[in-house]
C-alpha positions as CSV (number, residue, x, y, z in Angstrom):
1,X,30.1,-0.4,-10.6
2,X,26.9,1.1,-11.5
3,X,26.2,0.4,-15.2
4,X,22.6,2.0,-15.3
5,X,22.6,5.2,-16.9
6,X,19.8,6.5,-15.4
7,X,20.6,6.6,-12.0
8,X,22.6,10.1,-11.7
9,X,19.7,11.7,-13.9
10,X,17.1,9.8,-11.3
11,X,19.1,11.1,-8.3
12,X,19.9,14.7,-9.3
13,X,15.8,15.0,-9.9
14,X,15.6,13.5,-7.0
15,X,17.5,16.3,-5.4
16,X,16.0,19.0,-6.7
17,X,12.8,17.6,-5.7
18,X,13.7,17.2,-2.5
19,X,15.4,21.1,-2.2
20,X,12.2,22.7,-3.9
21,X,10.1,20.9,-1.1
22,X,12.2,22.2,1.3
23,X,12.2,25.5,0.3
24,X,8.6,25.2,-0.2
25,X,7.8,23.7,3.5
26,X,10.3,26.8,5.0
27,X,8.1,29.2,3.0
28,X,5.2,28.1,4.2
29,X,5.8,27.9,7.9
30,X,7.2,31.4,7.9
31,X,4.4,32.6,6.7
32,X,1.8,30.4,9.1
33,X,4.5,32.3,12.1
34,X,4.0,35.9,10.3
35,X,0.0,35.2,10.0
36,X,-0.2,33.9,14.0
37,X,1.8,36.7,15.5
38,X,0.0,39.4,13.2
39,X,-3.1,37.7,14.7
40,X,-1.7,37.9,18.3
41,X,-1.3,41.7,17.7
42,X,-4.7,42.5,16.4
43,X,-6.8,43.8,18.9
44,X,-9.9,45.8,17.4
45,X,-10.4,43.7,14.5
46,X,-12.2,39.7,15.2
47,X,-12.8,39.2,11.6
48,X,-9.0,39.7,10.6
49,X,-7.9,38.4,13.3
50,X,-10.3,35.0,12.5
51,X,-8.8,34.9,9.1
52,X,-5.1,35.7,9.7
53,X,-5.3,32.1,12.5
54,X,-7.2,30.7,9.3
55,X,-4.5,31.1,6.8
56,X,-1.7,29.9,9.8
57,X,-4.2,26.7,9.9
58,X,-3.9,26.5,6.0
59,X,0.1,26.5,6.3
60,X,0.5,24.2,8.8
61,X,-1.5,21.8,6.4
62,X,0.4,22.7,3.8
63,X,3.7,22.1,6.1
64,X,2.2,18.6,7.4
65,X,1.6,17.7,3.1
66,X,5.0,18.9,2.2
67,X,6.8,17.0,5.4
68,X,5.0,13.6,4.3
69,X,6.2,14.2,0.5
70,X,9.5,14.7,1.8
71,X,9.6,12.0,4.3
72,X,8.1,9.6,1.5
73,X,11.0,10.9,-0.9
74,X,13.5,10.2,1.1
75,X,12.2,6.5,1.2
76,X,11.9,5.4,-2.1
């Protein structure tokens, strides 16, 4: 029997924690794929092209950051 109130409250934050960095990690690696493949299709254009791969490079930081708060949420 758990006689700490405080658990439930911890856990549900926990929770929604953990579903907002989901959401958050899914958001940003759709948009690193939408930024690459716009940047595959770009042809005429090196400077958009540079940037677009630059933004993908951003999001997949962000992904990495957001997997690590995750991962270390999941341990404590």
């Amino acid at each position: 029997m758990d006689l700490n109130p405080f658990t439930n409250k911890d856990n549900e934050e926990k929770e929604n924690l953990a579903s907002i960095l989901e959401n958050s990690k899914e958001m940003e690696e759709e948009l690193m794929r939408t930024y690459l493949i716009t940047a595959e299709r770009i042809h005429d254009n090196d400077v958009l092209k540079e940037r677009l791969e630059n933004f993908a490079q951003g999001n997949a930081k962000r992904t990495k950051q957001l997997m690590d708060e995750l991962n270390d949420l999941k341990d404590k």
